[in-house]
C-alpha positions as a printed Julia matrix, in Angstrom:
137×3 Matrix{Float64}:
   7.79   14.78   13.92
   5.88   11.78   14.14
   7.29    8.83   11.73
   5.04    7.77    8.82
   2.94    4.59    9.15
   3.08    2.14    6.4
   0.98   -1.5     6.0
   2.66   -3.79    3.78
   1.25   -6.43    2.35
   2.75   -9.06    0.52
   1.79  -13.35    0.89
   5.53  -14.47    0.38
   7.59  -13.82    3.14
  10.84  -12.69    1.82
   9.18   -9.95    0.11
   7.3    -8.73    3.35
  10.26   -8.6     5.86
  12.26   -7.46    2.45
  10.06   -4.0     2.42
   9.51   -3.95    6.13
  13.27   -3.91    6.39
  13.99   -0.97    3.67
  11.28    0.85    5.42
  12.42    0.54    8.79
  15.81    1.86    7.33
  14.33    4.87    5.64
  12.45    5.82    9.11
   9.18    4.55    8.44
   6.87    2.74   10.95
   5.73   -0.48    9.41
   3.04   -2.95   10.14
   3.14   -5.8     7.92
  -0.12   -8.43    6.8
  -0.32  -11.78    4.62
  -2.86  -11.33    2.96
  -5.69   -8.43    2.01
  -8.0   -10.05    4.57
  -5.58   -9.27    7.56
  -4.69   -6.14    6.26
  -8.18   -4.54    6.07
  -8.97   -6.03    9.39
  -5.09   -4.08   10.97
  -6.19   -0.98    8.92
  -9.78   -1.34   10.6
  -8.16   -1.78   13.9
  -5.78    1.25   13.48
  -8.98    3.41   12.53
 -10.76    2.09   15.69
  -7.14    2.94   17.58
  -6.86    6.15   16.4
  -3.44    5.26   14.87
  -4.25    5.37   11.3
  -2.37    3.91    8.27
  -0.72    6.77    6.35
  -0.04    4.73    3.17
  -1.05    1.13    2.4
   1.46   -1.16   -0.04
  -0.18   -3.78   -1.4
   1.03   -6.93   -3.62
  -2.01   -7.99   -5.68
  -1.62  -11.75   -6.71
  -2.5   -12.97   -2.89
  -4.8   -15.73   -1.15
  -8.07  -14.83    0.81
  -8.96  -11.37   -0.5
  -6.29   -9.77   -3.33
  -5.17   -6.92   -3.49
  -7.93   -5.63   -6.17
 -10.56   -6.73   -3.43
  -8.95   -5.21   -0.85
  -8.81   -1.97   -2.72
 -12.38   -2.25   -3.66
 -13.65   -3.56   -0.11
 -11.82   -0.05    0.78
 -14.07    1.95   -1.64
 -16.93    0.17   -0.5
 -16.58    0.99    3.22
 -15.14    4.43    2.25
 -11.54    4.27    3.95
  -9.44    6.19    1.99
  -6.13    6.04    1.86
  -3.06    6.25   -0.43
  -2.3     2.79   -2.23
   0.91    2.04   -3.95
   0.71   -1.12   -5.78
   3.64   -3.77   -5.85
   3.24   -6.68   -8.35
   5.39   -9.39  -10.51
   2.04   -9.58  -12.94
   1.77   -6.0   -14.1
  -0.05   -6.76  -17.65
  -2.11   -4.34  -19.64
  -5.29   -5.21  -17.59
  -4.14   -4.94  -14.64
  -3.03   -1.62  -15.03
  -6.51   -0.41  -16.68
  -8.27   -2.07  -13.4
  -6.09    0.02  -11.44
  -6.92    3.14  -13.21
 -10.87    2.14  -13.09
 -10.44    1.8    -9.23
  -8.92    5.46   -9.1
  -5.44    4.62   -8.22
  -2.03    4.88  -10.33
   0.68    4.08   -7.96
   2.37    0.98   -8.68
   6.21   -0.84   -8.99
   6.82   -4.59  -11.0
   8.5    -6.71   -8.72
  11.42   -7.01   -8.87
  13.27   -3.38   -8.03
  15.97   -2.03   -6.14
  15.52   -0.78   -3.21
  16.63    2.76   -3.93
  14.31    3.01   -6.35
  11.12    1.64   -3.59
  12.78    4.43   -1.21
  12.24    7.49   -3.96
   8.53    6.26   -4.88
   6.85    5.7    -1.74
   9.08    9.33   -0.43
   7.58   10.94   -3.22
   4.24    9.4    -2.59
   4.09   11.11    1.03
   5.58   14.64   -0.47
   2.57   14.37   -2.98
  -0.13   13.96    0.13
   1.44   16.83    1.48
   0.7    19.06   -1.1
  -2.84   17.52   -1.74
  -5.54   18.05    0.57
  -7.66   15.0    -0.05
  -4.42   12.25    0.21
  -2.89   10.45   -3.3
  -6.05    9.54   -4.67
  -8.59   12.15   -5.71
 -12.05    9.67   -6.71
């Protein structure tokens, strides 16, 4: 069975090889990216490929294009694809912008690993059972 392919993106480091290490462990395939500009040009480039992302993880405080942008520059080409949200600034707002940009899926920094494991496992079980991916717009 092929493994699962995962873009992380995250500006600080730690946090990036962090996740790309727990993911490795758990058997995923990872591709990592700085910022929401690099990302959306690797998840452009795995389209072209024809080695698409299967779930995109996405800090949203980050330079060049956040990860609100990103997720909108998404919409506006029409990639879809599942989006699980990681951020140290969850606040009221930024949950209802979330929720007006059709996706749900997110974690406050910090968590334990375990924890990251079970979500972004039950993510993929609940593409599985939905034709259309995680997020039905």
């Amino acid at each position: 069975m092929k493994r699962k392919h995962i873009l992380v993106v995250d500006d600080e480091r730690d946090m990036l090889d962090t996740l790309g290490f727990i993911l490795q462990a758990a058997n995923y395939k990872v591709t990592s990216a700085e910022n929401g500009q690099q990302a959306l040009e690797k998840i452009c480039e795995s389209l072209e490929n024809h080695s698409p992302i299967d779930l995109l993880i996405t800090d949203i405080q980050m330079p060049r294009l956040t990860g609100l942008q990103l997720m909108e520059e998404l919409n506006r080409l029409k990639i879809k694809l599942p989006i699980f949200v990681i951020t140290g600034y969850a606040d009221r707002a930024l949950l209802i912008e979330l929720m007006r940009t059709g996706y749900t899926d997110y974690l406050d920094k910090p968590f334990r690993s375990k924890e990251f494991v079970k979500r972004v496992n039950t993510l993929f079980e609940r593409t599985k059972t939905s034709h259309s991916g995680l997020i039905d717009k």
